[in-house]
Backbone as JSON Lines, residues from 0, in Angstrom:
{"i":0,"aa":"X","n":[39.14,-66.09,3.2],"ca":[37.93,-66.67,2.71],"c":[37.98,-66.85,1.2]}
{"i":1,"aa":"X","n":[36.79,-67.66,0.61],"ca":[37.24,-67.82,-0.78],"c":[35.18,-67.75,-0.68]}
{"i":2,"aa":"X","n":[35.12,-67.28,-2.25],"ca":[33.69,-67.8,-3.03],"c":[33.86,-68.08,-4.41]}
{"i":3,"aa":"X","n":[33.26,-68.84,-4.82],"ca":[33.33,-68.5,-6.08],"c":[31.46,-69.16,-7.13]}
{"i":4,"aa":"X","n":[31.64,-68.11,-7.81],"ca":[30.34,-67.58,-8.43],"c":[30.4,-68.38,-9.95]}
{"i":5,"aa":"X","n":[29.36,-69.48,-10.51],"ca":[29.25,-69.98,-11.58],"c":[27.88,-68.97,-12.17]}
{"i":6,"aa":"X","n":[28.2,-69.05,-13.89],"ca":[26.85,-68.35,-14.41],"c":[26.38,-69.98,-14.9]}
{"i":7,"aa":"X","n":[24.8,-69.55,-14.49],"ca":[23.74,-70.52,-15.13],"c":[23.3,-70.3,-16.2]}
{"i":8,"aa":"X","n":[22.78,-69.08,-16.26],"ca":[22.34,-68.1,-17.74],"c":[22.82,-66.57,-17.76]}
{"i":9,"aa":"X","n":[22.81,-66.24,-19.05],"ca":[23.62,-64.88,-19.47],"c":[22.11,-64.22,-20.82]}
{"i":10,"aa":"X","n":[21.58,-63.7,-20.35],"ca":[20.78,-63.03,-21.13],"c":[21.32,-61.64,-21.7]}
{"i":11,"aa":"X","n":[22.33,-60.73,-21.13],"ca":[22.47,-59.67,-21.43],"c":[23.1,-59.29,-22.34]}
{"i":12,"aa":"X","n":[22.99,-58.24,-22.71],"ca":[24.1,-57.85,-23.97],"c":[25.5,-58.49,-24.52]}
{"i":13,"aa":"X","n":[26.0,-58.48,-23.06],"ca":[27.69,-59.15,-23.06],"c":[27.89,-60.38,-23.47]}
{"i":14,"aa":"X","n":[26.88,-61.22,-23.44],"ca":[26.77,-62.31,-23.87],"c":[27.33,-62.36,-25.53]}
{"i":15,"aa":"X","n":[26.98,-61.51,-26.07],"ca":[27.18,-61.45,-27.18],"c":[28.56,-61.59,-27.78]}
{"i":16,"aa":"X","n":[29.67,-61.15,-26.87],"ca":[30.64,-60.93,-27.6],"c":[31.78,-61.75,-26.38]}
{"i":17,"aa":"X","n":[31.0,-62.31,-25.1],"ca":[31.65,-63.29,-24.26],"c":[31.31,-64.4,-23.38]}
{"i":18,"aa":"X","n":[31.13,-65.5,-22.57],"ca":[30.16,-65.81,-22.12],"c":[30.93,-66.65,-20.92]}
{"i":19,"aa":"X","n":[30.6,-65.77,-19.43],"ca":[31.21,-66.41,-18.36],"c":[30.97,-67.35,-17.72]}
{"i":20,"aa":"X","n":[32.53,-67.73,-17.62],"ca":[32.1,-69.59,-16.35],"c":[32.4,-69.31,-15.43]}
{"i":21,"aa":"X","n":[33.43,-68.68,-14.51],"ca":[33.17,-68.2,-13.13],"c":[33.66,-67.05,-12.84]}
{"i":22,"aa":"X","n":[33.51,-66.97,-11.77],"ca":[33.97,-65.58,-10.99],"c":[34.7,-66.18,-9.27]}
{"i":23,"aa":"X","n":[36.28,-66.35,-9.11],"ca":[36.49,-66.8,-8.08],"c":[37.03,-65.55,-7.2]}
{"i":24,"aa":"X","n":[36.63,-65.43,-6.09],"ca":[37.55,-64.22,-4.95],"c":[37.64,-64.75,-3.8]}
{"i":25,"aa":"X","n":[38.71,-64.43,-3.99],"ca":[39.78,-65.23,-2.0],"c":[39.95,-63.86,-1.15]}
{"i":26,"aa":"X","n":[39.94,-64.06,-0.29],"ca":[40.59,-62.4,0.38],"c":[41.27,-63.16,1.57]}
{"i":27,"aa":"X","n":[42.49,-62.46,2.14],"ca":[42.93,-62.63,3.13],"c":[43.68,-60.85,4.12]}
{"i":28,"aa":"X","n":[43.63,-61.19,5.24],"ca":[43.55,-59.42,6.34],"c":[44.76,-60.11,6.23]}
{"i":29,"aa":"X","n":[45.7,-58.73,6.02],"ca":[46.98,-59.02,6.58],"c":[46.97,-57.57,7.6]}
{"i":30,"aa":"X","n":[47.06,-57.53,8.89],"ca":[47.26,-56.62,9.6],"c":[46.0,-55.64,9.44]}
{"i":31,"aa":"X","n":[46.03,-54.46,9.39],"ca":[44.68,-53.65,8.9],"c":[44.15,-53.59,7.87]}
{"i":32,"aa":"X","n":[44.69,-54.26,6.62],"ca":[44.49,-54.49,5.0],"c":[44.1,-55.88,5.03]}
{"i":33,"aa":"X","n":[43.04,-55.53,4.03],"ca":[42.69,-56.94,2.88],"c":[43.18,-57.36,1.71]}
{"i":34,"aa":"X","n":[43.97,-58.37,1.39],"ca":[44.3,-58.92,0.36],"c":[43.02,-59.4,-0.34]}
{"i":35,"aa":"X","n":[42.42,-58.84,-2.01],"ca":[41.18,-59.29,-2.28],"c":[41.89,-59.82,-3.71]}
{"i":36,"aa":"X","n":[41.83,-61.27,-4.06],"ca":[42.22,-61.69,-5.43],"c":[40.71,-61.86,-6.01]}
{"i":37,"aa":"X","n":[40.65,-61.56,-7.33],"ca":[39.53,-61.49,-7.88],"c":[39.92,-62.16,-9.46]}
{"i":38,"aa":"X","n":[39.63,-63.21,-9.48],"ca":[39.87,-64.03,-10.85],"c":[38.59,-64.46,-11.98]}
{"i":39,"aa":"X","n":[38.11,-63.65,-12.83],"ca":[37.0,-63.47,-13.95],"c":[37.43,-64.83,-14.81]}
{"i":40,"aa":"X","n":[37.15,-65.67,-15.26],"ca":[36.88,-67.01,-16.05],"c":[35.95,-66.28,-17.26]}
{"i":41,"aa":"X","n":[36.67,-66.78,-18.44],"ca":[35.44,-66.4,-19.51],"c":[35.78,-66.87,-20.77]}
{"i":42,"aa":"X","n":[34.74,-67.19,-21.77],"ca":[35.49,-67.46,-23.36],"c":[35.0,-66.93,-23.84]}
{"i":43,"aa":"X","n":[35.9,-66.24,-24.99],"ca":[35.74,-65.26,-25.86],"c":[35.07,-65.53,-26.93]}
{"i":44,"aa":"X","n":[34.18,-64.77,-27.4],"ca":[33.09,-65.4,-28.69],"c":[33.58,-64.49,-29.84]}
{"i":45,"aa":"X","n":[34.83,-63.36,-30.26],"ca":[34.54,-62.36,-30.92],"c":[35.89,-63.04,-31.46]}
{"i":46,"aa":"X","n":[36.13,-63.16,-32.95],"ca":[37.59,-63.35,-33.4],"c":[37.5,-61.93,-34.47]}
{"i":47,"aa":"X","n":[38.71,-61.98,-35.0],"ca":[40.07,-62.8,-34.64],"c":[40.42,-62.2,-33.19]}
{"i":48,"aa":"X","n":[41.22,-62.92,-32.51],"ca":[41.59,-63.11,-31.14],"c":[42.66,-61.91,-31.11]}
{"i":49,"aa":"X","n":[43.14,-61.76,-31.81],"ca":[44.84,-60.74,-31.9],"c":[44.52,-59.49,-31.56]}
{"i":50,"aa":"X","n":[42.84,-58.93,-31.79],"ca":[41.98,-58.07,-31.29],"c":[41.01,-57.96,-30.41]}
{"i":51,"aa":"X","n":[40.27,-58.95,-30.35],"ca":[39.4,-58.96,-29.46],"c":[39.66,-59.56,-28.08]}
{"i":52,"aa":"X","n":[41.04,-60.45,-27.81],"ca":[41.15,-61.01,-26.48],"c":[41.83,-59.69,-25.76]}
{"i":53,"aa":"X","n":[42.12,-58.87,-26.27],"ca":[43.26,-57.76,-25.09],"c":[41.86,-56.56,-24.81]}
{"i":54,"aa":"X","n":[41.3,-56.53,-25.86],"ca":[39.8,-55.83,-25.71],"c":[39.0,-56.37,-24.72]}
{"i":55,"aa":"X","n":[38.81,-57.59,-24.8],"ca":[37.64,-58.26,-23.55],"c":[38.27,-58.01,-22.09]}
{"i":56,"aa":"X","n":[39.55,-58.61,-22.47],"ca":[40.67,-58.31,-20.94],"c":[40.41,-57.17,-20.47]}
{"i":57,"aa":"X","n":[40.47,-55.92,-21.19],"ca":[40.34,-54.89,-20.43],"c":[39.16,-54.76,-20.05]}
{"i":58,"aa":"X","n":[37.98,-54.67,-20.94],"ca":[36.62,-54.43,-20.44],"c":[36.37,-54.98,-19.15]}
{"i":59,"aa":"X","n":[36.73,-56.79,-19.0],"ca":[36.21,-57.56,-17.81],"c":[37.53,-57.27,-16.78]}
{"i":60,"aa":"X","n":[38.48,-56.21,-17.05],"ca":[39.2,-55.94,-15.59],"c":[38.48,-55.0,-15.24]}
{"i":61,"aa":"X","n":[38.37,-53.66,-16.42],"ca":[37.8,-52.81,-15.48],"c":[36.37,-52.73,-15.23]}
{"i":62,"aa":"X","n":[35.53,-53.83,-15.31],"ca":[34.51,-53.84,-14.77],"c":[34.72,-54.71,-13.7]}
{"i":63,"aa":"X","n":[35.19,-55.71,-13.11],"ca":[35.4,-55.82,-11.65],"c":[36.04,-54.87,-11.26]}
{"i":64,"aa":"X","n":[36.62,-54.19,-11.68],"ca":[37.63,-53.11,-11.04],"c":[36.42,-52.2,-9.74]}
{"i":65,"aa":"X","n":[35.18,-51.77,-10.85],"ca":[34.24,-51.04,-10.76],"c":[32.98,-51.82,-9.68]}
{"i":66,"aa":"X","n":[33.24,-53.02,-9.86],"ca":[32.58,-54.03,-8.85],"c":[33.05,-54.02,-7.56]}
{"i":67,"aa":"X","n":[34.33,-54.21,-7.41],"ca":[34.82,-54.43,-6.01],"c":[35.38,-53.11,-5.77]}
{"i":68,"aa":"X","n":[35.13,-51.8,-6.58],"ca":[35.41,-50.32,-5.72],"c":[33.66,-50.06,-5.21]}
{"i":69,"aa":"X","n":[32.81,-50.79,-5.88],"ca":[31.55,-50.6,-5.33],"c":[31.72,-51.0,-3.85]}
{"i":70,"aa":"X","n":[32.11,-52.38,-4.04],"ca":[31.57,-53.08,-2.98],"c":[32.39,-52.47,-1.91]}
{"i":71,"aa":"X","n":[33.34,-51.63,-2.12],"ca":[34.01,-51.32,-0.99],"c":[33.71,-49.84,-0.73]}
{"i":72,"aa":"X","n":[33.23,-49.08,-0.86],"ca":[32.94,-47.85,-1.15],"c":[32.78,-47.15,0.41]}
{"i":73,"aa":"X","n":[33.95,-46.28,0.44],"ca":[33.17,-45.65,2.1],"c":[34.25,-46.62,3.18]}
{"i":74,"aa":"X","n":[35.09,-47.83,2.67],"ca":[35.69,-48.73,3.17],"c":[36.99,-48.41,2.98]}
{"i":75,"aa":"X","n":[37.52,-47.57,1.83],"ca":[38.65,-47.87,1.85],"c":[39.56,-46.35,2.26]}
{"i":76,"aa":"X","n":[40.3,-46.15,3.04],"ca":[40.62,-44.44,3.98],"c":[42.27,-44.18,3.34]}
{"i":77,"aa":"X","n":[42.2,-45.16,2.24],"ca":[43.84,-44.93,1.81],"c":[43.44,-44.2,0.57]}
């Protein structure tokens, strides 16, 4: 399956220092496992870049990280 999630508006804090265009996730079952790709779209508002792009990277991995261990919570027995 695939979805993928556009922002209309960004009121929150994060806005401040990034401002997202999508959010795409495919998943595919291989056998008893899910393959879940999770691809964050975003442009960076904070320069210089040499600092702030490996900074945003991490923040917006490990907050899907924290999104899709939500969403799976109680789901996953490995």
């Amino acid at each position: 399956g695939r979805v993928v999630f556009g922002s209309l508006e960004d009121s929150s804090h994060i806005s401040h220092w990034l401002h997202w265009r999508s959010a795409e996730v495919t998943w595919m079952e291989d056998g008893d496992q899910t393959r879940v790709d999770w691809i964050m779209r975003y442009d960076r508002a904070l320069s210089p870049a040499l600092w702030f792009a490996p900074t945003e990277r991490l923040a917006v991995t490990l907050a899907t990280r924290y999104l899709l261990d939500s969403l799976l919570d109680g789901r996953n027995d490995a």
